[in-house]
Rosetta silent file (secondary structure, phi, psi, omega in degrees, C-alpha in Angstrom):
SEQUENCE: XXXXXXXXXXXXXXXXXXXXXXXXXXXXXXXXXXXXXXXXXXXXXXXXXXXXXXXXXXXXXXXXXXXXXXXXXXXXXXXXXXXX
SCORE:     score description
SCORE:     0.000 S_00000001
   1 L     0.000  142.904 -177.848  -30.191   23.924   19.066 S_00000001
   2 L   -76.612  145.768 -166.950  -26.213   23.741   19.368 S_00000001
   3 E  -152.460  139.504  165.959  -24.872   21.709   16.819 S_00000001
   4 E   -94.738  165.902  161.747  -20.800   20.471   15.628 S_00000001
   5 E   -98.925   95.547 -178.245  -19.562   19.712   12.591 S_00000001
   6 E   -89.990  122.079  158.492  -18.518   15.804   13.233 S_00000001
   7 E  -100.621  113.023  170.434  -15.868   14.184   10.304 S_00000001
   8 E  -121.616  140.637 -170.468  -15.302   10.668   10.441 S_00000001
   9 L  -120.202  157.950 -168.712  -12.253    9.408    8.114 S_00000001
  10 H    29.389 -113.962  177.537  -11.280    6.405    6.717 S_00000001
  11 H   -32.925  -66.552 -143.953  -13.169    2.860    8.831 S_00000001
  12 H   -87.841   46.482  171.196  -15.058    4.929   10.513 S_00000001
  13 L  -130.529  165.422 -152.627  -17.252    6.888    7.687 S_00000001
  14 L   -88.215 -177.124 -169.563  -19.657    4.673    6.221 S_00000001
  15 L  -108.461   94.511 -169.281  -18.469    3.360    2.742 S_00000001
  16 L  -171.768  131.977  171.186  -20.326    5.304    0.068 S_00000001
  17 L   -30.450  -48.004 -169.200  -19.390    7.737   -3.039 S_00000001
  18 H   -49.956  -68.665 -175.016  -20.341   10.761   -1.266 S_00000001
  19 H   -73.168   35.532  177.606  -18.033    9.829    1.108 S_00000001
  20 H   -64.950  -26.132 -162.895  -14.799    9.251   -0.095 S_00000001
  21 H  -113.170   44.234  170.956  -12.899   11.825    1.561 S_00000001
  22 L   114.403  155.486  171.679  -14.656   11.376    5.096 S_00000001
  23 E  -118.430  114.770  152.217  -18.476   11.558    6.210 S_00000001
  24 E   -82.108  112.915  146.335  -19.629   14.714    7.306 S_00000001
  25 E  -133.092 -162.444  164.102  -22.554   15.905    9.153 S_00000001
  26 E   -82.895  134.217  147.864  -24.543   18.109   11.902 S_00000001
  27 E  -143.376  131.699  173.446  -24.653   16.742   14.977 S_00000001
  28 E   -43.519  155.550  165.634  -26.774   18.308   17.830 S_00000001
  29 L  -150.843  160.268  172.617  -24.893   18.809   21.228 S_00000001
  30 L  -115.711  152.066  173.178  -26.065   19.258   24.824 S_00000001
  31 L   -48.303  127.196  160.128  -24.658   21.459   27.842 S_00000001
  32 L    80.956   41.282  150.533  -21.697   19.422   29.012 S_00000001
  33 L   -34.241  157.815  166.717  -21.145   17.628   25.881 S_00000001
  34 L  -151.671 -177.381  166.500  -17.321   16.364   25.728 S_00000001
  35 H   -46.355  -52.198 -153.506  -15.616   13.785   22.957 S_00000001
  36 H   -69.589  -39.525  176.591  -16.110   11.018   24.946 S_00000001
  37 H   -83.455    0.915 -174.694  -19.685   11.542   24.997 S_00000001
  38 H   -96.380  -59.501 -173.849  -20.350   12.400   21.502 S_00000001
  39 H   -68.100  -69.488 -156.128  -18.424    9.091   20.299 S_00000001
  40 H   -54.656  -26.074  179.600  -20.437    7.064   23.044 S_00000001
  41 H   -82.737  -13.931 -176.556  -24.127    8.713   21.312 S_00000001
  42 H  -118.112   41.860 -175.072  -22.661    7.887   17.799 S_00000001
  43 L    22.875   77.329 -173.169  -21.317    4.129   18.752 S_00000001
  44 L  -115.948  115.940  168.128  -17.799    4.846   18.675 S_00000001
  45 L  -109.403  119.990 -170.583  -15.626    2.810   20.308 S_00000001
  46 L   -28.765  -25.414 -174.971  -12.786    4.217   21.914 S_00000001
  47 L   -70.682  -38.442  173.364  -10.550    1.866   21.030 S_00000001
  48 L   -50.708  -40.872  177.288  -11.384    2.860   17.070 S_00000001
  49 E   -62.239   74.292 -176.135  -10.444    6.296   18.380 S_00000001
  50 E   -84.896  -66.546 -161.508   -6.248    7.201   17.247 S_00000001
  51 E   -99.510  105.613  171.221   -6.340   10.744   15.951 S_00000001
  52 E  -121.519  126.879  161.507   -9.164   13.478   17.681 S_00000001
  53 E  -131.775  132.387 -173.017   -8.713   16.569   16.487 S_00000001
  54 E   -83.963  138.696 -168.610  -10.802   19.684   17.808 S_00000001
  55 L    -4.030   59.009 -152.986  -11.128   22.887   15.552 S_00000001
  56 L   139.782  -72.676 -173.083   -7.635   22.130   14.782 S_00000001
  57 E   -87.023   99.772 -171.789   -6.379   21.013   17.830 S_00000001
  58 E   -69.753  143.121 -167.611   -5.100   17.382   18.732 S_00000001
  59 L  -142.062  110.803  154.335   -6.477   16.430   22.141 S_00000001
  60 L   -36.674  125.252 -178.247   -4.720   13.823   23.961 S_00000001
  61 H   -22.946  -61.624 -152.595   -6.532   10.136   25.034 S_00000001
  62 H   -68.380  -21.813 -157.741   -6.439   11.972   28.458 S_00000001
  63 H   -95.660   -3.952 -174.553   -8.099   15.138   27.923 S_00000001
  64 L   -48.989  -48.327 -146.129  -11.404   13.379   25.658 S_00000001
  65 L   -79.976  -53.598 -175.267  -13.622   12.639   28.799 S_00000001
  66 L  -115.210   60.297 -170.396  -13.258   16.549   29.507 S_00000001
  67 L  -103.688  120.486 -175.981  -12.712   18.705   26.788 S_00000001
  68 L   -93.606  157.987  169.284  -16.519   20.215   26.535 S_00000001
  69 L   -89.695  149.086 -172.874  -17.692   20.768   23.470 S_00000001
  70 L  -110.195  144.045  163.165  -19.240   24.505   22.108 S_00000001
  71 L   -35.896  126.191  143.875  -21.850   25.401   19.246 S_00000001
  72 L   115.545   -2.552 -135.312  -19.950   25.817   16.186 S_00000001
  73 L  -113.013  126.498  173.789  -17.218   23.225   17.140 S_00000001
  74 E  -103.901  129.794  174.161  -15.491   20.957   13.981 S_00000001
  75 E  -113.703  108.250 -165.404  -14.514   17.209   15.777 S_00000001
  76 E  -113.279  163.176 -172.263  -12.610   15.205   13.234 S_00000001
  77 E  -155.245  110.346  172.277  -12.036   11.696   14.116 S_00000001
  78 E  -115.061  161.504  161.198   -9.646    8.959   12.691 S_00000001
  79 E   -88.623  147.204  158.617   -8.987    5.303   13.504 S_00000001
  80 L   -58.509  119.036 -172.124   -5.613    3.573   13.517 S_00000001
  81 L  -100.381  171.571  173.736   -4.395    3.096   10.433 S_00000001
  82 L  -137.818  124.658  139.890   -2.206    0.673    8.966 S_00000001
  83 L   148.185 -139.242 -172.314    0.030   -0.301    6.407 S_00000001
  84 L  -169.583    0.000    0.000    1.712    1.746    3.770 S_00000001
């Protein structure tokens, strides 16, 4: 089965030692995964959704619903932060 490496940092990783610096796991994907559909199976709401980055790569609010995702693929994910 095809599977990403999904990061979620700061709100959106659960609140737990392990996880200070981000929550990591496996997550399965299907033929014509994309962001947008990966944050809708792991009740993400776009609006939580500032900073997507793809192996890398930052991929603009526009490009989410159809960037597909591949085996093998690291999807990092931040919220908007605030303050200083």
């Amino acid at each position: 089965m095809p599977t990403i490496t999904l990061k979620l940092f700061a709100s959106l990783a659960k609140i737990a030692p392990e996880n200070i610096g981000g929550e990591i796991r496996t997550v399965p994907i299907q033929a014509g995964d994309t962001i947008t559909s990966i944050a809708d199976r792991e009740n993400l709401s776009h609006k939580t959704l500032h900073l997507v980055i793809l192996n890398g790569t930052y991929i603009d609010k526009d490009k989410r619903d159809s960037t597909l995702l591949k085996d093998g693929d690291t999807l990092s994910l931040w919220p908007p932060v605030v303050g200083g």
